[in-house]
C-alpha positions as CSV (number, residue, x, y, z in Angstrom):
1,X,-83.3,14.7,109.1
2,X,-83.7,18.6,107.6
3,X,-81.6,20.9,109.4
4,X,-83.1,24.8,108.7
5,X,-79.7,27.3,109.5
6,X,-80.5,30.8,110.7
7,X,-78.7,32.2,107.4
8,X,-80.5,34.3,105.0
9,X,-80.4,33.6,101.6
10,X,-79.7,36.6,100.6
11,X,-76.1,36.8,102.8
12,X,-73.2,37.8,101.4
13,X,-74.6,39.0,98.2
14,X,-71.5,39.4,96.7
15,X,-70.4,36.0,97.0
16,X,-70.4,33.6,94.1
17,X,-68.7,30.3,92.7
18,X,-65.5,31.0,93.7
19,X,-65.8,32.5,97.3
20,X,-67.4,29.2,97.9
21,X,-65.3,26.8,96.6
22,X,-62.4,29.1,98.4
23,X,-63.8,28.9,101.7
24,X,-63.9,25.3,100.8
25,X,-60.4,24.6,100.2
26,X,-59.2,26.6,103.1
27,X,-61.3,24.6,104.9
28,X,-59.8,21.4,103.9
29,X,-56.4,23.4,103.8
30,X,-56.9,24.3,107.7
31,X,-57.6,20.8,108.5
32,X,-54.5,19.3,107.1
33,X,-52.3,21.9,108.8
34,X,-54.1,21.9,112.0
35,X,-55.1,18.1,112.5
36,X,-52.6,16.4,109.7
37,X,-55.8,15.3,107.6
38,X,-54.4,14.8,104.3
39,X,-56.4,17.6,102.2
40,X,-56.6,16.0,98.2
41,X,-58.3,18.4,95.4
42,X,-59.3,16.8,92.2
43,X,-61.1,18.4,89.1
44,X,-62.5,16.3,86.6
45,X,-63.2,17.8,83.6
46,X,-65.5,15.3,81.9
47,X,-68.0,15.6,84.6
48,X,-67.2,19.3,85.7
49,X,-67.0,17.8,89.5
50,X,-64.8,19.6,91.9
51,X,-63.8,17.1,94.7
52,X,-61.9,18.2,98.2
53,X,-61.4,16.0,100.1
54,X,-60.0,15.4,103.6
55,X,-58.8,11.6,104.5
56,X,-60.0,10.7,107.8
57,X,-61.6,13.7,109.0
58,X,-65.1,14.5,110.0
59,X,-67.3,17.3,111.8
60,X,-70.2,16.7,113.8
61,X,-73.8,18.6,113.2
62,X,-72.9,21.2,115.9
63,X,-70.7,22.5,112.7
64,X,-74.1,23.6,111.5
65,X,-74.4,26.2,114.4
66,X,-73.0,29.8,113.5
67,X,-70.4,30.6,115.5
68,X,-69.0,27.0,115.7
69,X,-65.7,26.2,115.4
70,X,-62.7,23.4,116.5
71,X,-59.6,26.0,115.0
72,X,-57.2,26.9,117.3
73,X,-55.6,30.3,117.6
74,X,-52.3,28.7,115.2
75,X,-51.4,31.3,113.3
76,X,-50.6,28.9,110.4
77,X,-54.6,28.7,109.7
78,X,-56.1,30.7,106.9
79,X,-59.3,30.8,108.6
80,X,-60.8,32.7,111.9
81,X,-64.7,33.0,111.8
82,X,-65.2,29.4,112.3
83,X,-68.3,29.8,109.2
84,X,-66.3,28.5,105.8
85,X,-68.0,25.5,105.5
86,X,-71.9,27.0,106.1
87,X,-71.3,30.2,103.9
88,X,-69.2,28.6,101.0
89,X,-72.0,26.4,100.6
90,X,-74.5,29.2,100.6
91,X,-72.7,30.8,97.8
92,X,-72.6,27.5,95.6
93,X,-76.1,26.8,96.0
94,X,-77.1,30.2,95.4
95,X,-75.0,30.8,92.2
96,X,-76.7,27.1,91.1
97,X,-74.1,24.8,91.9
98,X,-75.3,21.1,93.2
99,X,-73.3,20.6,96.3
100,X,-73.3,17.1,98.2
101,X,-71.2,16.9,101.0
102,X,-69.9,12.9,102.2
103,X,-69.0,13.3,105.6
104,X,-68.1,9.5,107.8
105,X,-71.6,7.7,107.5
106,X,-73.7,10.6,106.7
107,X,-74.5,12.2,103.2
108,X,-75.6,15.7,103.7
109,X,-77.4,18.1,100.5
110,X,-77.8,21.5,101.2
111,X,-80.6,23.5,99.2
112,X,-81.9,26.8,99.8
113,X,-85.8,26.6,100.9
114,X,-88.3,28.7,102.9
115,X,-88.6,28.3,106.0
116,X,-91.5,28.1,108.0
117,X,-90.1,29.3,111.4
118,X,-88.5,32.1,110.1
119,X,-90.7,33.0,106.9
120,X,-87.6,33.0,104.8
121,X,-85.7,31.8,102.2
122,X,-82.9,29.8,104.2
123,X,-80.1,27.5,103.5
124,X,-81.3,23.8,105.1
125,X,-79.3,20.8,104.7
126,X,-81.0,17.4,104.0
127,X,-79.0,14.7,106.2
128,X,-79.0,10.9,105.7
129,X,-77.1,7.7,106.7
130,X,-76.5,5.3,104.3
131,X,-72.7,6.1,103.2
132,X,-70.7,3.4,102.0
133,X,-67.3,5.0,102.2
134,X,-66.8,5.9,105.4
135,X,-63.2,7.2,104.8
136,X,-63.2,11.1,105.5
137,X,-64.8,14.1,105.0
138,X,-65.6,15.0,101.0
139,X,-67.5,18.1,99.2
140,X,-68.4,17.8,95.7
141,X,-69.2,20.1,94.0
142,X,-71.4,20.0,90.3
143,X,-71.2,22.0,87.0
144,X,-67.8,23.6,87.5
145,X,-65.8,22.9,84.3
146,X,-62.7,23.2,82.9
147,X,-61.9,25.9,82.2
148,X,-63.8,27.7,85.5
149,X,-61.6,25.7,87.6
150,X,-58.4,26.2,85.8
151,X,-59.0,30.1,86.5
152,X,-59.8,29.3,90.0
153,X,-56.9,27.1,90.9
154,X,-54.6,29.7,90.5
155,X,-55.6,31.4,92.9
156,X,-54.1,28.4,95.8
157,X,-50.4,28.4,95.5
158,X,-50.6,25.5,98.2
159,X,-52.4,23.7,95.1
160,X,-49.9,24.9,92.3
161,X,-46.9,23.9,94.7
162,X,-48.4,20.4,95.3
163,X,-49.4,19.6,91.2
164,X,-46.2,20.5,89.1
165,X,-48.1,18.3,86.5
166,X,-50.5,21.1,86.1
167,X,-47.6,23.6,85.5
168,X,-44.7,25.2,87.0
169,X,-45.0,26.2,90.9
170,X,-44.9,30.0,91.1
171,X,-41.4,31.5,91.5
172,X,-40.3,33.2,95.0
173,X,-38.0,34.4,97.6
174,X,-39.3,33.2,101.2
175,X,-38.5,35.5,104.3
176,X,-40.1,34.7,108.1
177,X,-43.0,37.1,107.2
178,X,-44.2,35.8,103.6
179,X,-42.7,35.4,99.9
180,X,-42.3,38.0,97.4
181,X,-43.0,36.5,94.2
182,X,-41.4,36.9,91.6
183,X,-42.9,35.5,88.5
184,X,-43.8,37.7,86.2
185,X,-47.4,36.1,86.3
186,X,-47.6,37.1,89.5
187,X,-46.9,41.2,89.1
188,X,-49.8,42.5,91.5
189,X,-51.0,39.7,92.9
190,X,-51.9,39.3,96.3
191,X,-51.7,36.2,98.8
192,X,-51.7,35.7,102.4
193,X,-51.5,32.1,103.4
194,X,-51.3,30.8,99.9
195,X,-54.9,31.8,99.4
196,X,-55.3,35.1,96.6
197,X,-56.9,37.9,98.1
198,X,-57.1,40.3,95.0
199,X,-54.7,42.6,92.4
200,X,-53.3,45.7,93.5
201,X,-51.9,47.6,90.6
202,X,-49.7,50.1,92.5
203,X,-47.7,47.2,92.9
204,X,-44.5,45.4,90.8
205,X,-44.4,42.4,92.5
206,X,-46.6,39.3,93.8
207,X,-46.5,38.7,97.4
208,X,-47.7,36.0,100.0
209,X,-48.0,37.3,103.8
210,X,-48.4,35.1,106.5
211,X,-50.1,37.6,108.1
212,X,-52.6,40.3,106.8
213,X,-55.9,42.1,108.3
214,X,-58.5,40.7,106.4
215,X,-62.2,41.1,106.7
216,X,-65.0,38.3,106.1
217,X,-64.6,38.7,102.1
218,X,-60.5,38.1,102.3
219,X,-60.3,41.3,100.8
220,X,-57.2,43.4,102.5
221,X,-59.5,46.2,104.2
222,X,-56.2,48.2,105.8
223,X,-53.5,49.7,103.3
224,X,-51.5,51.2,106.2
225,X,-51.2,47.0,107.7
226,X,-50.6,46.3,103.6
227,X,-47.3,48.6,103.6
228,X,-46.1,47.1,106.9
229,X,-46.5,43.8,106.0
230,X,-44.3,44.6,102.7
231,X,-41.9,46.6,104.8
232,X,-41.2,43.3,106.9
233,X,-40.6,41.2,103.9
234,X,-38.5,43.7,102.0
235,X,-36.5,44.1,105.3
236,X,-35.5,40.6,105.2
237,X,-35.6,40.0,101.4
238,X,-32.7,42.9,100.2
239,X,-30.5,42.2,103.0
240,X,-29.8,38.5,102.6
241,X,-29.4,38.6,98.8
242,X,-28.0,40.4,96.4
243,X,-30.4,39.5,93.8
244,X,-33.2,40.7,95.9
245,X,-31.7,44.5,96.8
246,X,-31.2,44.7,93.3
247,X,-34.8,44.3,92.7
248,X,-35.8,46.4,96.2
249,X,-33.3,49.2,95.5
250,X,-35.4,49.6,91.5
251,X,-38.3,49.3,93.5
252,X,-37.4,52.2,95.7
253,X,-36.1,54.1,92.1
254,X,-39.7,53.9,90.8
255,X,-41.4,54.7,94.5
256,X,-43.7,52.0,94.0
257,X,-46.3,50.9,96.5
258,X,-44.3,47.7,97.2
259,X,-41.6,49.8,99.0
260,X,-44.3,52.7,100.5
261,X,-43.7,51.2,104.2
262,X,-40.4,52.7,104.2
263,X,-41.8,55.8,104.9
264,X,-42.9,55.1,108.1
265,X,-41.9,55.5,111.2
266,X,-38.9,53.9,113.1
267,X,-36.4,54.2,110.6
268,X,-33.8,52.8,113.1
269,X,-35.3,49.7,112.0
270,X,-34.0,49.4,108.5
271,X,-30.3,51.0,109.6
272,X,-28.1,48.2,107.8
273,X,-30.6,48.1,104.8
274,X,-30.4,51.9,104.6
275,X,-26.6,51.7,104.5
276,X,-26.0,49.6,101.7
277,X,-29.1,51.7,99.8
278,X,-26.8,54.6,100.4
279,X,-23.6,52.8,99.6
280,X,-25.8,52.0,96.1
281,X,-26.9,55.4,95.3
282,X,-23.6,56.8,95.5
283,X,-21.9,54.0,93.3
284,X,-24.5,55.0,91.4
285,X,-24.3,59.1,91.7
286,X,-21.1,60.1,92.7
287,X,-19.4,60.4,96.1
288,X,-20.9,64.3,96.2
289,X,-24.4,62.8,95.7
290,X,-27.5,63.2,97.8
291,X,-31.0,62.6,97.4
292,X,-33.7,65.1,97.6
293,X,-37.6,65.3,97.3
294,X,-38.1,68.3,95.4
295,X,-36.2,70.0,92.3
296,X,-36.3,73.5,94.9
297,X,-33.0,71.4,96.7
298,X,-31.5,71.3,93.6
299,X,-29.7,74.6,93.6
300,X,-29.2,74.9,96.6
301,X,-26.8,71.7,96.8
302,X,-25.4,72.7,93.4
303,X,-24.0,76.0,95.2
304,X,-22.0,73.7,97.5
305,X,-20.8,72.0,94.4
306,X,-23.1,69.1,95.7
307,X,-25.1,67.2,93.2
308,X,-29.1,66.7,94.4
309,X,-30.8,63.5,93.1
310,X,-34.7,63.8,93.0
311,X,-35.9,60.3,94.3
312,X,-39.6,59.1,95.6
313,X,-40.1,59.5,99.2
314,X,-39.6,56.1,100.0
315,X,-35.5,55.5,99.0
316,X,-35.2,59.3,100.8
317,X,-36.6,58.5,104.3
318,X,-34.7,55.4,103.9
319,X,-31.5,56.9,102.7
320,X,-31.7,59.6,105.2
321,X,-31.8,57.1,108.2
322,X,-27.4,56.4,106.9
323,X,-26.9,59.7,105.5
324,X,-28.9,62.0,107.4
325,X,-31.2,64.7,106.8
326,X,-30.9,67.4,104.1
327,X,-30.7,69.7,107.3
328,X,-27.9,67.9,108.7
329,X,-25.9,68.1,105.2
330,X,-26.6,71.6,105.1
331,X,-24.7,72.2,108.1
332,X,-21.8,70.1,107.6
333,X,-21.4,72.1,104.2
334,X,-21.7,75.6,106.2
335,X,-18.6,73.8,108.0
336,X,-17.2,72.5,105.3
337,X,-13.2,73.8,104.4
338,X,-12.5,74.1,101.2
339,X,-9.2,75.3,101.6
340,X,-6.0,74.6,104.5
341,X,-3.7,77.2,104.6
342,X,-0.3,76.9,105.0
343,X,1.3,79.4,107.4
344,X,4.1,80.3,104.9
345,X,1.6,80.9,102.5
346,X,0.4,83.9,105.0
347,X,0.8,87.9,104.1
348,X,3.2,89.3,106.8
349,X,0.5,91.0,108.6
350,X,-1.5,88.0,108.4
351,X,1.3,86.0,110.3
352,X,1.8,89.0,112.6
353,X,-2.0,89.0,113.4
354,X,-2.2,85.5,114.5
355,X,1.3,85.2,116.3
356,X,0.3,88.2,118.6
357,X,-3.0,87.0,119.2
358,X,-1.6,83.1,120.0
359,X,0.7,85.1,122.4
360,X,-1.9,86.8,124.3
361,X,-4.0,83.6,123.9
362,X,-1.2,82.1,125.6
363,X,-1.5,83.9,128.9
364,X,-4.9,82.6,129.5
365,X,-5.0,79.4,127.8
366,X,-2.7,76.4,127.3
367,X,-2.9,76.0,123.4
368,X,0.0,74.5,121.1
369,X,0.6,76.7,118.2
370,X,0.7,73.6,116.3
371,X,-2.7,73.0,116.8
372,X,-4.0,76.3,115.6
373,X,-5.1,76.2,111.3
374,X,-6.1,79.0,109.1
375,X,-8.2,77.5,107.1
376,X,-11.1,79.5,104.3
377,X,-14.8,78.3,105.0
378,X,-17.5,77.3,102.4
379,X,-19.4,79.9,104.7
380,X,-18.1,83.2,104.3
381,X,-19.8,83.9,107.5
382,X,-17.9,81.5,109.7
383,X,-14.6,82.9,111.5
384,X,-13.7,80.3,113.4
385,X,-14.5,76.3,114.4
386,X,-13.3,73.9,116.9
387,X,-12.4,70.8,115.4
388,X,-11.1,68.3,118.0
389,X,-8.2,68.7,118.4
390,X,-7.7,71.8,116.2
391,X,-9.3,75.4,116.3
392,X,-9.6,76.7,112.5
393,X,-9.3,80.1,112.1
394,X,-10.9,81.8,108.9
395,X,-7.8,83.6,106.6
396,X,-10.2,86.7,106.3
397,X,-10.5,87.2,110.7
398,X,-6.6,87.6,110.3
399,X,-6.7,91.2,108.8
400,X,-7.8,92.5,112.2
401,X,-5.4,91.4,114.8
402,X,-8.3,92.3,117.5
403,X,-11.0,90.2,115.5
404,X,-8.4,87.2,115.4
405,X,-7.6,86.9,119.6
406,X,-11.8,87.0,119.8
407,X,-12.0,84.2,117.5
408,X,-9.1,82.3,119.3
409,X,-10.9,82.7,122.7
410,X,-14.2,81.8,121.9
411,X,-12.9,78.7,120.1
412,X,-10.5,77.9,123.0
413,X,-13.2,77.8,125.4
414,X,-15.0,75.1,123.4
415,X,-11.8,72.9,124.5
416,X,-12.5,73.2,128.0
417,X,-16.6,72.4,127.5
418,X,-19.3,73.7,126.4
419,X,-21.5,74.2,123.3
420,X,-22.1,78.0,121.6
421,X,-24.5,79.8,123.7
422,X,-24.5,77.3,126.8
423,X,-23.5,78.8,130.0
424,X,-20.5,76.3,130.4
425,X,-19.0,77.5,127.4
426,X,-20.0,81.4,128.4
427,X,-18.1,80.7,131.5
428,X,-15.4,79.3,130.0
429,X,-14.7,82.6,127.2
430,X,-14.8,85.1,130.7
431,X,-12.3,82.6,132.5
432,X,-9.9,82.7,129.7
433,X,-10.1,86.4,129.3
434,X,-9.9,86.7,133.2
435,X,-6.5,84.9,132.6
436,X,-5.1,87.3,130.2
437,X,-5.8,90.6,131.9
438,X,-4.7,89.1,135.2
439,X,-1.2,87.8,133.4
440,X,-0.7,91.2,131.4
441,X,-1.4,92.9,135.0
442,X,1.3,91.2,136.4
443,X,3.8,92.1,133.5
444,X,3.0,95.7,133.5
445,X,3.8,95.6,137.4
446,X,7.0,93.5,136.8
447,X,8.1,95.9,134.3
448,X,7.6,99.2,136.3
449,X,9.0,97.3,139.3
């Protein structure tokens, strides 16, 4: 029986030797995952025969029709068009590879011929009964040698894993969403479900997703799903071993594109990992440390007597998420006291300045005198702050005795509520002031009565 497939000859021009026997061997790989077929590989070099086998399985000649397919939806399966089998064979033929495929009592050889129906060149399979061994499903494939297949095989770490004969299984660390590995024959290598999918050279490391969007080729068609998918592993990788963050927090250091996903959004994500890379960078930097993304933050930080580390964008967003923004350390530093002062340390007037004002203050606002500071600012522009449960007065507001009771009030009012500007705290300021005129009021007409 001759079986003409609607597949052009020319399909998939791209594809050669190797995409066929790949889509071969994840075939047999799918089988032995999904059904429990036992999948067996064998090369032998003397004939330059490829053999893969599957023990006890078979397909029917519906498996001819595109579109066709018994997989499931199991994620563990390499492949989803259900079309492997058909264009792996295509390629082999094509490139001039003799394919015969064993499969229970049937012996099937594909060729490429022209078809009448279609006036085209087609791949057609010739199928016959007559096989002996009845014991599986089996491709074999002609004219691959030695040293062809010993490129090829490394490309299935399912086969390196399963043949430590043939050398040593690749090194890795396994996390839920794939293995980094780290081998330094695998730098830049790329695998998703054991199967190699291509080199990218903006990376350090190897990797093997479980998971990756993938067009018909198995070439990774989305680098924004490529940085994701490393962001996962990475996420579990540095934080359960110390080996590992060692690696991820270099990574990060260099900004390479195996760490790129930590610029994306969500950093809430990553908030344990982003505070032991924080807890790293200042071992590393100093206490007064803080990374930056251009050399213009430099100065800037250095004026607070802060010391700015340029780092790539990647070990910033991440560091941000434990430290905060650059923003947010620019405010704490306009906050910042660099000096407590001690009220015996004060001039005369000073101390007369501030214990007439904390006496008016008094009148309108329960405030212990022990809990007002004088304190000198990194900003020379701030004259007061309200630091729970202490208002800070700046040293300079105390040489104007008027200045200082404004100061104490406004900060006063923040204890009741209230942020600056908010009509709570607004409230709050005309209340206390309300207080003071009301009680002086009431002493004047004490004293003249």
């Amino acid at each position: 029986m001759h079986v003409d497939l609607t597949i052009r000859a020319d399909y998939l021009p791209a594809w050669r030797t190797f995409e066929g026997v790949r889509e071969l061997i994840q075939n047999a790989r799918d089988a032995e995952v999904e059904m429990g077929v036992p999948m067996v590989v064998r090369h032998d070099a003397a004939k330059s025969v490829l053999v893969v086998r599957n023990d006890g399985a078979s397909i029917p000649h519906e498996a001819l029709l595109i579109g066709y397919s018994t997989k499931s939806n199991d994620p563990r399966l390499i492949g989803r068009f259900g079309e492997g089998l058909k264009l792996g064979v295509l390629a082999l033929v094509r490139d001039g590879r003799e394919v015969v495929i064993r499969n229970g009592p049937e012996v099937w050889t594909p060729a490429i011929r022209r078809s009448p129906g279609f006036d085209a060149d087609v791949l057609g399979f010739d199928i016959r009964r007559g096989r002996t061994d009845r014991g599986g499903l089996e491709v074999e494939v002609q004219g691959l040698g030695a040293d062809d297949w010993a490129a090829m095989r490394r490309s299935f770490l399912f086969l390196l894993d399963r043949e430590p004969g043939e050398g040593p299984a690749p090194e890795r660390f396994v996390t839920p969403k794939g293995s980094v590995l780290t081998g330094p024959d695998m730098a830049e290598q790329l695998y998703v479900k054991g199967i190699r999918v291509g080199r990218n050279e903006r990376l350090v490391m190897g990797y093997d997703l479980l998971d990756a969007d993938l067009d018909r080729d198995r070439r990774m068609i989305e680098p924004h799903s490529l940085s994701a998918r490393l962001r996962e592993v990475w996420s579990h990788a540095a934080l359960h071993d110390d080996a590992m963050f060692a690696t991820f927090y270099e990574l990060l250091s260099l900004g390479s594109g195996d760490v790129e996903g930590f610029q994306l959004s969500a950093p809430w994500r990553d908030a344990d990992l982003a505070a032991r890379v924080a807890k790293e960078f200042r071992r590393r930097h100093g206490e007064r440390a803080f990374p930056v993304s251009t050399a213009e933050a430099l100065q800037d930080l250095e004026f607070h007597l802060w010391k700015g580390v340029v780092v790539p964008e990647p070990m910033r967003k991440l560091a941000e998420v434990a430290m905060g923004t650059l923003s947010d350390l620019r405010g704490r530093l306009r906050h910042e006291v660099v000096q407590s002062v001690e009220r015996t340390s004060l001039a005369p007037a000073e101390r007369r300045a501030l214990d007439g004002a904390l006496a008016l203050l008094a009148r309108g606002c329960a405030v212990p005198a022990e809990h007002v500071r004088v304190a000198v600012f990194r900003d020379p522009h701030i004259q007061g702050l309200w630091a729970a449960p202490d208002i800070l007065v700046a040293r300079r507001v105390l040489a104007d005795k008027d200045q200082t009771l404004l100061v104490l009030v406004h900060e006063a009012a923040h204890r009741e509520g209230g942020d600056d500007g908010r009509k709570e705290h607004v409230d709050n300021v005309e209340e206390i002031w309300s207080r003071i005129v009301r009680a002086l009021r009431r002493e004047r007409v004490q004293a003249a009565a």
